[in-house]
C-alpha positions as CSV (number, residue, x, y, z in Angstrom):
1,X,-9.0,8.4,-4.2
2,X,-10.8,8.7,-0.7
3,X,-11.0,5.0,-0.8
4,X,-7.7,4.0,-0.8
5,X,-7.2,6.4,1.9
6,X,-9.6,5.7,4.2
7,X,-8.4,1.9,3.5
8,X,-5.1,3.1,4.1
9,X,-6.0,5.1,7.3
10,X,-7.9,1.8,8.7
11,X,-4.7,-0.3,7.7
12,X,-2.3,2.0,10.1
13,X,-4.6,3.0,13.4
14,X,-6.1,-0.7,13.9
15,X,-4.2,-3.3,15.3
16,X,-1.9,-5.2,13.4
17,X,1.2,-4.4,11.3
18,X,-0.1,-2.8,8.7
19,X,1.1,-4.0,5.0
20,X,1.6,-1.8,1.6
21,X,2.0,-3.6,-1.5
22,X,4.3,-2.2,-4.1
23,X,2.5,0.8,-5.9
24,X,-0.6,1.2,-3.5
25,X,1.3,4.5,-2.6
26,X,0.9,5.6,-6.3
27,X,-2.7,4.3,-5.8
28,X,-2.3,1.6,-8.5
29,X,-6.1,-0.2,-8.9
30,X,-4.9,-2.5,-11.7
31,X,-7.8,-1.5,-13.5
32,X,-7.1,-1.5,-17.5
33,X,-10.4,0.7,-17.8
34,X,-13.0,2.1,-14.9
35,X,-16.3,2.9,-17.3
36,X,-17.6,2.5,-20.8
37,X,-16.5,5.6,-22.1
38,X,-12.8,4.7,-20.7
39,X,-12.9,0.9,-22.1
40,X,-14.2,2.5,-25.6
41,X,-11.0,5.1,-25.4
42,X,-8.4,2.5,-24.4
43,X,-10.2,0.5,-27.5
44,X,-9.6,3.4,-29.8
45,X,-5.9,4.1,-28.7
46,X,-5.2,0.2,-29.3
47,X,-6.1,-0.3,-32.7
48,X,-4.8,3.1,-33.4
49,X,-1.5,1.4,-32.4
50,X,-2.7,-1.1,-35.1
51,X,-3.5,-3.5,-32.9
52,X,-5.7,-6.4,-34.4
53,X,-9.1,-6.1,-33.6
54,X,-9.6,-9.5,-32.6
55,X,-6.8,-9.2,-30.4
56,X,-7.9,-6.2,-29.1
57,X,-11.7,-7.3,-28.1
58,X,-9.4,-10.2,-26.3
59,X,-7.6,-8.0,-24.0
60,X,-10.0,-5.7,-23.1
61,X,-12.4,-8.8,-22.4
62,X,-9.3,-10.6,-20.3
63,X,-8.9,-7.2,-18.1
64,X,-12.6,-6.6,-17.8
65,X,-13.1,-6.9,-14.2
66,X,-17.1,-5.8,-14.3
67,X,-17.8,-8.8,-15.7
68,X,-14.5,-11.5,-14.4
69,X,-14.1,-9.9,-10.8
70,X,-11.6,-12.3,-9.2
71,X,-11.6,-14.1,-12.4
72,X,-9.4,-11.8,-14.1
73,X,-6.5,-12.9,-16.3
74,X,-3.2,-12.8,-13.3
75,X,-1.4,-11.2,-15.7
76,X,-3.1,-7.9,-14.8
77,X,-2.2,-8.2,-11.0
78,X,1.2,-6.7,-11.7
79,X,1.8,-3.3,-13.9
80,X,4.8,-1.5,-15.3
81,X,6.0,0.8,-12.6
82,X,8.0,3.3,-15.0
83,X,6.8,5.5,-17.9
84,X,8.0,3.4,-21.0
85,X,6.2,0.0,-19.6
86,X,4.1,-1.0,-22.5
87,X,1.2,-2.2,-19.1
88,X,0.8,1.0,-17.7
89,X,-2.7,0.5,-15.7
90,X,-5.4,2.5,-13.6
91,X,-4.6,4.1,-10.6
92,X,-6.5,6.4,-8.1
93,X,-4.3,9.6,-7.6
94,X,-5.5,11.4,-10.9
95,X,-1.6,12.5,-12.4
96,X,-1.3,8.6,-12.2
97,X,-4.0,7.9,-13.6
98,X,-3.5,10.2,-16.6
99,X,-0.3,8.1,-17.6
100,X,-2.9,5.1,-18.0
101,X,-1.2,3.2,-21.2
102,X,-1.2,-0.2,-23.2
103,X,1.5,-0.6,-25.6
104,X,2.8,-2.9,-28.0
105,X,6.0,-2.2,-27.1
106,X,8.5,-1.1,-24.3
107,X,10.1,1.8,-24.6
108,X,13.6,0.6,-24.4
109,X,16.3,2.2,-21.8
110,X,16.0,5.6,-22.6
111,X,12.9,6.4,-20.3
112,X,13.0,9.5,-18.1
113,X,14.7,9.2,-14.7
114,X,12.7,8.1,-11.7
115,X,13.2,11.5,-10.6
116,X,10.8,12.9,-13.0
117,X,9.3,10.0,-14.2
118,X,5.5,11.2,-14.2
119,X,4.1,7.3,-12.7
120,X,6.2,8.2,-9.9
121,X,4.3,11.1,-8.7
122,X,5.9,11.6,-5.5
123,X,3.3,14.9,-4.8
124,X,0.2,13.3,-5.3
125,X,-2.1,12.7,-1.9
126,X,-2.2,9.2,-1.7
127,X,1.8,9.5,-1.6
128,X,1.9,12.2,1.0
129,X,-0.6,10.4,3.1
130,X,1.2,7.3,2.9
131,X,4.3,9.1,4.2
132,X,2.6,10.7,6.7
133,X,0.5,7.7,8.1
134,X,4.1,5.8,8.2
135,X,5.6,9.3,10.6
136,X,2.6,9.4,12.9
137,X,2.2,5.5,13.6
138,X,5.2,5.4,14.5
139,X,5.7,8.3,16.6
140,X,2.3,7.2,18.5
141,X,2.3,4.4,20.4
142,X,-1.5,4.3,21.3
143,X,-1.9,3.3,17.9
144,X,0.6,0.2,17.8
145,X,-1.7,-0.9,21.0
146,X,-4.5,-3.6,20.4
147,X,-6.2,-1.4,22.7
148,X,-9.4,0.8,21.1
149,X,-13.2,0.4,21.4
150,X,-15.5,2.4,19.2
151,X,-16.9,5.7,19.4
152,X,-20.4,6.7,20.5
153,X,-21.8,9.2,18.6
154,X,-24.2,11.3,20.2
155,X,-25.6,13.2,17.3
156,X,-24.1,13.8,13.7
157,X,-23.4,12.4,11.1
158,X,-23.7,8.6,10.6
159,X,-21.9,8.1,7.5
160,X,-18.7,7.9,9.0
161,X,-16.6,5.3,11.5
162,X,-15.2,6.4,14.6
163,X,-13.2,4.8,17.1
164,X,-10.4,5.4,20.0
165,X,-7.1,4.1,20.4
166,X,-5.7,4.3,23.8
167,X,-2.9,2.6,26.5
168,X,-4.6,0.4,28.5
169,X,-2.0,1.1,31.0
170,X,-0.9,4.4,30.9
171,X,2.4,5.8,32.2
172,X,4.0,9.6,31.4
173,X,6.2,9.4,28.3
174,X,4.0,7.5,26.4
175,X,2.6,9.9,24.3
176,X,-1.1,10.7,24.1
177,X,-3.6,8.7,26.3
178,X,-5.9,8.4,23.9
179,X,-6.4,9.4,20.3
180,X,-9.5,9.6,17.9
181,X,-10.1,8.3,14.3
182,X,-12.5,9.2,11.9
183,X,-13.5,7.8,8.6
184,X,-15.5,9.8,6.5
185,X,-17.7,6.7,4.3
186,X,-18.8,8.9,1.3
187,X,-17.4,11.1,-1.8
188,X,-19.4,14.7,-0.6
189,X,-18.7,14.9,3.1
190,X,-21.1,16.6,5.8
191,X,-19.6,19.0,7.6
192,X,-21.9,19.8,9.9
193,X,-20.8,19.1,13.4
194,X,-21.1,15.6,15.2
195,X,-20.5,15.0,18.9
196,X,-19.2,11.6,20.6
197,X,-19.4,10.3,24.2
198,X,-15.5,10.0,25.9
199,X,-15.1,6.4,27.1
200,X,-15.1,5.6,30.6
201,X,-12.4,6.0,32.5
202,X,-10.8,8.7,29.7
203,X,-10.7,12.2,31.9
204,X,-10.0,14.6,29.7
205,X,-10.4,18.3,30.8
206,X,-13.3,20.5,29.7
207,X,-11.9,22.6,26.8
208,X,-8.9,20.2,26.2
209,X,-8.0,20.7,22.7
210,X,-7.6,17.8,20.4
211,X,-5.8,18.7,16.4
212,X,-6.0,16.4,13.5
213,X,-2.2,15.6,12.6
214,X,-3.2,15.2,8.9
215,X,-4.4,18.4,8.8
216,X,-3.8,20.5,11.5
217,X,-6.2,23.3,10.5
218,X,-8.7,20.7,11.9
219,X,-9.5,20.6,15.7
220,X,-11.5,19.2,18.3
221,X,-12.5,20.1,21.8
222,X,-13.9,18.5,25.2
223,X,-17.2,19.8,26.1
224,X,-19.6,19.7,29.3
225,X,-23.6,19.1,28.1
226,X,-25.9,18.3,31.0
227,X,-22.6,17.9,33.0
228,X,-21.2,15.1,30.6
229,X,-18.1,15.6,28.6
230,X,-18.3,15.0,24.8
231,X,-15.6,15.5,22.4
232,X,-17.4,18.5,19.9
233,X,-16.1,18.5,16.0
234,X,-17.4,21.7,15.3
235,X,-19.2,22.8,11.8
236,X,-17.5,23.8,9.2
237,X,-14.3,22.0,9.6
238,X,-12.2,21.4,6.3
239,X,-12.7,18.4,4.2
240,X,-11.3,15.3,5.2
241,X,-12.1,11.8,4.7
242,X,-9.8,10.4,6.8
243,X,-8.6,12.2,10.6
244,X,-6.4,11.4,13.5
245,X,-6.9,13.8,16.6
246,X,-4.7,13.7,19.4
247,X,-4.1,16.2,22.4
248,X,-2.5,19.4,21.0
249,X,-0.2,19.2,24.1
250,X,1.1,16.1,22.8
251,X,1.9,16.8,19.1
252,X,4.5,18.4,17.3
253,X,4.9,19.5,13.5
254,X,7.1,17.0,11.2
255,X,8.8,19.4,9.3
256,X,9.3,19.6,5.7
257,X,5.8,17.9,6.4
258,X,2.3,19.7,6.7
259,X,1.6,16.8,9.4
260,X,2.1,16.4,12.7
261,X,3.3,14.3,14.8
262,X,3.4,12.7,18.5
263,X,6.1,14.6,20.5
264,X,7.8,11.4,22.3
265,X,8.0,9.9,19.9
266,X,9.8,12.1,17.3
267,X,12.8,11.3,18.1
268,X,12.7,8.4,17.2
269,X,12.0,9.7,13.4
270,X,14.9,9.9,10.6
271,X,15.1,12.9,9.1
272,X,11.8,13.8,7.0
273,X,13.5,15.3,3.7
274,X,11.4,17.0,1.1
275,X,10.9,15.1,-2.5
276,X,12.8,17.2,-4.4
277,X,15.6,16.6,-1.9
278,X,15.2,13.0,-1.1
279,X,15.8,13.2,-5.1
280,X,18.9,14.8,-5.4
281,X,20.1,12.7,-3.3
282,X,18.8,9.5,-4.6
């Protein structure tokens, strides 16, 4: 799943308008199997269904995208996007992913509602990411700016991508100045502590606090080393593949959310209504 987050992170602090297709929020990979032991399963559970065997070898061989890459038969581009879709394919959030299904048939009308409807699992990270990533973009208008140049790191680790994004001409009410992304390039992150050189021209005060608004329990701070401030992510932060600091003065919580937000720009928000809510009232 940390792929299609840090993918998804990339996507909404670069420059550009960022794009979702339909079902990347569920984490849908289109992937009709992701191993041998999963291919030999979804073989069992077809001719189980008393598929033909020849028929079965030719599906799994028209799906098998280890072997066809871009080659792959179209018709696996798209997937059922309800629980009694007979094409019910891979996807990376893992209660998804347990709903993985071929059928022979569809399941008719009488499916559950979208409310519960476990392929629409509204709780899964790649979901509240998505939502979240949406909030903050928009609230922070140093990210909707063209304007960013990498991040020097000083000492750390290098298995990860840094960068700022900043106004290239700032003026009060404008949010943050500046704001840092990092993107954590590995499945068992280092948490040891990494320090980065502030880009010229970016003043920030020695001890200026910086907070993660995808997980505010993560924070950053402005040191002085040899009289040279560096922006210090200490040890021991929690895990986080993907993170999004900006000044603590600057940021607000996006309540029912666990993320935050850029205060001038929450205003600006609709209403952020819980799942369960946004469901009742769907």
């Amino acid at each position: 799943a940390w792929r299609v987050q840090v993918g998804l992170a990339w996507s909404f602090t670069w420059y550009g308008i960022p794009t979702i297709l339909n079902g990347v929020e569920m984490g849908f990979n289109g992937l009709c199997f992701n191993s041998s032991e999963d291919k030999l399963s979804l073989q069992a559970e077809l001719l189980e269904q008393g598929m033909p065997p020849d028929q079965v070898d030719d599906l799994l061989e028209a799906c098998d995208y280890t072997t066809r890459g871009e080659r792959v038969d179209q018709g696996f581009w798209r997937q059922d996007f309800f629980a009694g879709g007979p094409l019910r394919l891979g996807a990376a959030a893992p209660g998804v992913q347990a709903q993985r299904h071929i059928g022979r048939s569809l399941m008719g009308a009488n499916g559950p509602h979208w409310c519960e409807d476990p392929l629409v699992d509204r709780d899964n990270s790649i979901y509240q990411l998505t939502r979240a990533l949406i909030r903050i973009r928009r609230s922070c208008s140093a990210l909707r700016t063209d304007s960013e140049t990498a991040a020097e790191l000083v000492s750390g680790d290098h298995n990860q991508v840094a960068y700022w994004k900043y106004h290239g001409t700032y003026a009060p009410g404008q949010g943050p100045r500046a704001m840092f992304i990092v993107l954590q390039f590995q499945d068992v992150l280092d948490t040891s502590a990494s320090l980065y050189a502030l880009p010229e021209g970016l003043d920030f005060d020695e001890g200026q606090a910086l907070v993660d608004l995808l997980n505010p329990a993560r924070m950053a701070v402005v040191i002085s080393t040899d009289n040279v401030k560096r922006l210090l992510l200490p040890a021991e932060l929690p895990e986080a593949h993907v993170a999004i600091f900006a000044p603590k003065a600057d940021v607000v919580s996006d309540e029912p959310g666990s993320w935050m937000v850029c205060s001038d720009g929450a205003a600006s928000l609709p209403p952020l209504q819980a799942t369960a809510a946004a469901c009742e009232t769907g």
